[in-house]
C-alpha positions, 0 to 999 in steps of 0.5 A: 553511615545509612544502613543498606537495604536489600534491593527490592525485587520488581513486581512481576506481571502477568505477559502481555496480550497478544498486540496486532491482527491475527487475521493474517500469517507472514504469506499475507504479510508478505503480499500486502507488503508487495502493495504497501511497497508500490504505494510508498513512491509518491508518484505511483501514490499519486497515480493511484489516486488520479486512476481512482477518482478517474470514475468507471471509465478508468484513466487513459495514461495520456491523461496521467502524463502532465498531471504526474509532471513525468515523461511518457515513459516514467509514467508506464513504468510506474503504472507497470509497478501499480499492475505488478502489485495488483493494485491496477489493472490495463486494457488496450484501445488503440494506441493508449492503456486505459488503467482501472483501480482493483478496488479489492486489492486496495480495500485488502491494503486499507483493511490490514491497518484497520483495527 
């Protein structure tokens, strides 16, 4: 029969370093969660960049209908989400809203994945 020997203990090693940003606490955490949440339905992912590459002008929601492939109201309700989350702004003309991309909200959205 092999003799036993006493198990050895594991190499113990300093803690960790601290992993992610500490840029911001959990009330910042929680809004840019607001964001992340209205960008993750591909529809208003979609919205967002059609409005964004729609030039200074911004993008009318009659424009966003038949790309989206959704009805009128689909879309509004979607672009109503984007605004809630402050990804978006609307004006009025006439009869139509015409949606501009907040570019600070979305550059807070891309700047807490960077680094």
């Amino acid at each position: 029969m092999a003799a036993r020997t006493a198990p050895t203990s594991p190499i113990t090693t300093p803690c960790c370093a601290t992993v992610g940003s500490t840029d911001f606490d959990v009330a910042d955490a929680t809004e840019l969660a607001k964001g992340f949440a209205a960008l993750a339905d591909p529809v208003r992912l979609h919205l967002l960049s059609m409005i964004t590459t729609s030039g200074p002008g911004g993008a009318c929601v009659c424009d966003l209908i038949e790309p989206s492939g959704r009805s009128q109201p689909t879309v509004s309700h979607h672009l109503k989400v984007l605004r809630e989350a402050g990804l978006v702004t609307s004006e009025k003309r006439g009869t139509w809203a015409w949606y501009h991309v907040v570019p600070d909200r979305v550059a807070q959205l891309r700047g807490a994945l960077a680094d």
